[in-house]
C-alpha positions in Angstrom: -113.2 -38.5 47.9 -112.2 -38.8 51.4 -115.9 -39.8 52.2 -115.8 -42.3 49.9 -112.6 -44.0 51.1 -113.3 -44.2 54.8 -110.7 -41.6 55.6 -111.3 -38.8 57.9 -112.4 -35.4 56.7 -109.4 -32.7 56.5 -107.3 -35.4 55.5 -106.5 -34.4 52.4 -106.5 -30.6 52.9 -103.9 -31.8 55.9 -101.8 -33.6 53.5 -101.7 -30.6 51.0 -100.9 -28.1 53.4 -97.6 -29.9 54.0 -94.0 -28.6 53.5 -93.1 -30.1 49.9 -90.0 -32.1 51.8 -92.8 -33.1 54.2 -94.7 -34.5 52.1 -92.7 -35.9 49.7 -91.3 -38.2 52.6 -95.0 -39.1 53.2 -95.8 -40.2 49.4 -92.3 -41.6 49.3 -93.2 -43.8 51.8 -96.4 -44.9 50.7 -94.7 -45.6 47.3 -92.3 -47.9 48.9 -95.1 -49.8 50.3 -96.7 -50.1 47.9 -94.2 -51.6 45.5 -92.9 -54.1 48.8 -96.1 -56.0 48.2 -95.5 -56.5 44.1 -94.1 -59.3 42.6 -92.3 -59.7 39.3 -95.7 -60.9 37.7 -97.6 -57.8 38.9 -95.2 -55.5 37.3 -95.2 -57.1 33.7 -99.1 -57.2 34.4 -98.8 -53.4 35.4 -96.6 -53.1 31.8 -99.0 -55.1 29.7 -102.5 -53.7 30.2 -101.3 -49.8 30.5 -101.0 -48.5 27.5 -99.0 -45.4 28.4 -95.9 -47.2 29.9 -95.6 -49.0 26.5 -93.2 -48.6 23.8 -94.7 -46.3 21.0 -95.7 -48.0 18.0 -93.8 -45.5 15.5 -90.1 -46.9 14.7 -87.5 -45.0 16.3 -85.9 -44.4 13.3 -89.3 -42.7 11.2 -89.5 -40.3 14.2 -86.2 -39.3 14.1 -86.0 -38.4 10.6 -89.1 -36.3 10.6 -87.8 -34.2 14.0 -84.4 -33.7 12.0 -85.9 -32.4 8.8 -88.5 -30.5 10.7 -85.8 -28.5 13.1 -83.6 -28.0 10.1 -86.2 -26.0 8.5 -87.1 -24.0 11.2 -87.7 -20.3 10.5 -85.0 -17.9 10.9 -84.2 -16.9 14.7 -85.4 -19.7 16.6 -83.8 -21.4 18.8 -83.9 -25.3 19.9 -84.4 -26.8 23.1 -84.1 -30.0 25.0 -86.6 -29.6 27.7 -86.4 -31.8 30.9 -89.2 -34.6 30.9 -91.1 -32.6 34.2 -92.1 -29.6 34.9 -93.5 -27.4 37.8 -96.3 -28.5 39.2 -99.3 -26.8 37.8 -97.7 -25.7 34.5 -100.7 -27.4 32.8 -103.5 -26.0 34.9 -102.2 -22.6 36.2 -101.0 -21.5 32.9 -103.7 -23.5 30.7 -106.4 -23.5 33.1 -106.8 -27.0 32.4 -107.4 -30.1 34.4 -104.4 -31.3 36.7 -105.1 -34.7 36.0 -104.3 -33.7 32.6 -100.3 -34.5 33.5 -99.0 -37.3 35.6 -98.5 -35.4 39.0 -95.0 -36.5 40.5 -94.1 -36.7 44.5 -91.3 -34.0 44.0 -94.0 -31.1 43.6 -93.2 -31.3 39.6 -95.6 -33.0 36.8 -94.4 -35.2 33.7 -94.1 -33.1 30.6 -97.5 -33.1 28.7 -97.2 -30.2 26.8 -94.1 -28.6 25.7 -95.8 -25.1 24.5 -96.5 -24.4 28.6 -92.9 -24.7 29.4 -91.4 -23.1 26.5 -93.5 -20.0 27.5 -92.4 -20.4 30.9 -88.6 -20.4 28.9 -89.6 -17.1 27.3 -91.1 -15.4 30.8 -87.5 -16.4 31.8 -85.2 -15.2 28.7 -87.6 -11.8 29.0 -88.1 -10.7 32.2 -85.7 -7.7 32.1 -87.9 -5.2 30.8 -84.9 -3.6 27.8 -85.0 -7.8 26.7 -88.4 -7.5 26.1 -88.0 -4.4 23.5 -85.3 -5.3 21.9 -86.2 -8.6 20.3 -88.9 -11.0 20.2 -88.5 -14.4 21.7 -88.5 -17.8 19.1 -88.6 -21.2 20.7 -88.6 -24.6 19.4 -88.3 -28.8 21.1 -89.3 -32.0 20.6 -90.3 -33.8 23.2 -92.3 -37.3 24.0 -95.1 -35.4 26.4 -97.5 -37.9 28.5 -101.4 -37.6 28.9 -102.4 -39.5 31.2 -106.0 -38.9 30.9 -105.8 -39.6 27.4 -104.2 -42.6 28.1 -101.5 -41.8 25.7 -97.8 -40.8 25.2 -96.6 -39.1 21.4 -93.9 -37.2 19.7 -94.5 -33.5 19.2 -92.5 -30.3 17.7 -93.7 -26.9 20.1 -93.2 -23.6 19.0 -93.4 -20.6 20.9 -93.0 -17.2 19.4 -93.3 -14.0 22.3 -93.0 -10.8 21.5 -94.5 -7.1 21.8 -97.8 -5.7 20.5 -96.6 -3.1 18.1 -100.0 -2.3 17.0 -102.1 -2.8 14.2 -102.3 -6.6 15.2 -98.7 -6.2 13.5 -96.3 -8.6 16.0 -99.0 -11.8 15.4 -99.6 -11.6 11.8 -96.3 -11.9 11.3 -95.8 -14.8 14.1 -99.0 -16.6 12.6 -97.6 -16.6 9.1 -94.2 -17.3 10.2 -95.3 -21.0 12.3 -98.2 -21.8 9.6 -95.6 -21.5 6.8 -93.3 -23.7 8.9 -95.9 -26.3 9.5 -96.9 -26.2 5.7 -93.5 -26.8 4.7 -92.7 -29.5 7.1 -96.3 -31.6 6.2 -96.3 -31.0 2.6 -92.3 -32.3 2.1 -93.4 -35.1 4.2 -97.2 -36.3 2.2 -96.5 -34.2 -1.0 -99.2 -36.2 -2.2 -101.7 -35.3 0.8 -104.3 -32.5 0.6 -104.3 -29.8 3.5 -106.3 -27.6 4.6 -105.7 -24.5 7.4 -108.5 -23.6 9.5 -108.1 -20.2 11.1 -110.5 -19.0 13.9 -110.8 -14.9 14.4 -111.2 -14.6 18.8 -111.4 -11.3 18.7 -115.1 -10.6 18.1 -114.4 -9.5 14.4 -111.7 -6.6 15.3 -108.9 -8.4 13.6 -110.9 -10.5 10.8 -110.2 -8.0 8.3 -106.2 -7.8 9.1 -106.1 -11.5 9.4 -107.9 -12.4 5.7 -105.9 -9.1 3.8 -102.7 -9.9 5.6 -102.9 -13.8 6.4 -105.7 -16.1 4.9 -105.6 -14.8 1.4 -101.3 -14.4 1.0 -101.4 -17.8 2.6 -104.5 -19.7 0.0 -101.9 -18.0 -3.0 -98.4 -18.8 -1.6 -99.7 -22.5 -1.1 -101.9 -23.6 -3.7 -102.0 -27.4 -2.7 -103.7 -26.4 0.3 -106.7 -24.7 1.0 -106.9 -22.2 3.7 -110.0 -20.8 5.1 -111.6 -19.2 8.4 -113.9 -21.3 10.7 -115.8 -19.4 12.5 -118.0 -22.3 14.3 -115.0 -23.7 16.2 -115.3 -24.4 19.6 -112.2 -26.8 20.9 -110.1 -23.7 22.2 -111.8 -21.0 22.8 -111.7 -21.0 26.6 -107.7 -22.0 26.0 -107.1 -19.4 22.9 -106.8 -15.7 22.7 -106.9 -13.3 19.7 -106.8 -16.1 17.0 -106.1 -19.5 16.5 -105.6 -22.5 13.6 -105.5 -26.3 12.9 -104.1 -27.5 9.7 -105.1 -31.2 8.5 -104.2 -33.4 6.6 -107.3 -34.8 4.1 -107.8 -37.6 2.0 -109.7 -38.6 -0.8 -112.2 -40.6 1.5 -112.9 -37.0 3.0 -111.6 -38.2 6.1 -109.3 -35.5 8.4 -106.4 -36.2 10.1 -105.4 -33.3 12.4 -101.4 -32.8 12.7 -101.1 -28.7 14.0 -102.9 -26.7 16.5 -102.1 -23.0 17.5 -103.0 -20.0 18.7 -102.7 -16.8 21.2 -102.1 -17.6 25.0 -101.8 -14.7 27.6 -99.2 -17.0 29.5 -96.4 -14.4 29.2 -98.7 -11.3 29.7 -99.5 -13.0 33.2 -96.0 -14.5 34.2 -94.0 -10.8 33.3 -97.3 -8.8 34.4 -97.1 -7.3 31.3 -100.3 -6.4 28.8 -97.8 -5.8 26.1 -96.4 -9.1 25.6 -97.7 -11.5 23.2 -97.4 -15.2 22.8 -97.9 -17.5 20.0 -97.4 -21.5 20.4 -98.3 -24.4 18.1 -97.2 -27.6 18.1 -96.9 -30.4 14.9 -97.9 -33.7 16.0 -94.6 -36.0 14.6 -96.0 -39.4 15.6 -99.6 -38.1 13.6 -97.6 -37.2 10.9 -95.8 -40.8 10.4 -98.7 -42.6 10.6 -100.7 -40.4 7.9 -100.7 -41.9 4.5 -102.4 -41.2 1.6 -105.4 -43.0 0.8 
């Protein structure tokens, strides 16, 4: 990068290795710069052709509804949140081991929220790093948040979930975690396209150890307790694997045209285990995608 700028090399490994006031007075300064030389008609220019600075294209009032109905039926023992729109800086890629330029990086060593799940866990680390807090409960998290993707060059609504607790054995703690958030997400969707087909697509990560538990104890009481959708494994998925541990899911949304329209992901994270150095600690997240949902119709 430097090369291809015509900077000197060590520039940028200068610039990093700054104090975070240091170099926030550096950016700062290059910001104000940079906005002296705009006019009025570069800023509406900047406002027109990026699509993430826009105004969504959901009404205000549709998203609202679904986000009220959807936290009122929230399982028992979870609690809501209203997250702040940033977060630490590398709460995307340390904890996700994804890209950085997967968030909008600020100048105040923090990064625009782009996914709520990574800083709900970093809630739960919070809420359960005395060790007798831990035992004595598991951990149930819920917000709604507008998260920003730069990459993606988008900007939505979505519901996170976040459910940590302690391995009790026998695969015991996520089978019950996984069947609490899929009946949630089941709920939610089907009140809101009762006349939409879904299907639940659960992926076994553990090399077969738990596939038995999770079709005895999940799949099959799940395919019975909701017969307008169809729940199955899918064992060829690959989106996640490197992200998800244990097990994961995707419920969608199909129509007659067999086309798919995805609206939940989940799965197992070890962000917990790592924050509280812990083994024992579990983690579940999901998320329902509320701008997806409103614009999914049948037909």
């Amino acid at each position: 990068m430097a090369r291809s700028l015509g900077v000197e090399e060590g520039v940028f490994a200068r610039l990093a290795a700054l104090q975070s006031a240091d170099l926030r007075a550096v950016l700062l300064d290059v910001a104000a710069r940079r906005a002296a030389e705009r006019r009025p008609a570069d800023v509406l220019s900047h406002y027109e052709r990026d699509w993430t600075l826009r105004a969504s294209t959901v009404a205000p009032a549709v998203s609202r509804g679904l986000e009220n109905r959807a936290m009122e039926a929230l399982p028992p023992g979870f609690t809501e949140l209203s997250l702040a729109p940033h977060a630490p800086l590398g709460t995307s890629s340390v904890l996700g081991n994804l890209s950085q330029d997967r968030a909008l990086t600020t100048i105040a060593d923090s990064e625009v929220l782009s996914d709520s799940t990574n800083v709900l866990a970093l809630e739960c680390a919070l809420r359960r790093r005395d060790t007798a807090s831990r035992r004595a409960a598991e951990t149930r998290l819920a917000a709604a948040d507008r998260l920003l993707r730069p990459r993606e060059g988008a900007h939505f609504r979505l519901i996170g979930l976040c459910t940590a607790g302690r391995d009790r054995g026998s695969f015991a703690m996520q089978l019950g975690a996984l069947r609490q958030h899929l009946d949630w997400h089941l709920g939610v969707i089907s009140r809101e396209l009762p006349s939409v087909g879904l299907e639940v697509r659960v992926t076994d990560l553990s090399d077969g150890v738990h596939r038995s538990a999770l079709d005895e104890r999940l799949v099959q009481p799940l395919d019975a307790a909701w017969p307008a959708a169809r729940v199955r494994f899918e064992d060829d998925r690959q989106a996640g694997r490197a992200y998800y541990t244990a097990a994961c899911f995707g419920v969608d949304a199909v129509h007659p045209d067999g086309g798919r329209s995805n609206l939940s992901d989940g799965g197992f994270v070890d962000w917990t285990a790592e924050l509280l150095a812990d083994a024992k600690e579990r983690l579940l997240i999901s998320g329902l995608g509320i701008d997806r949902l409103a614009v999914t119709q049948p037909g």
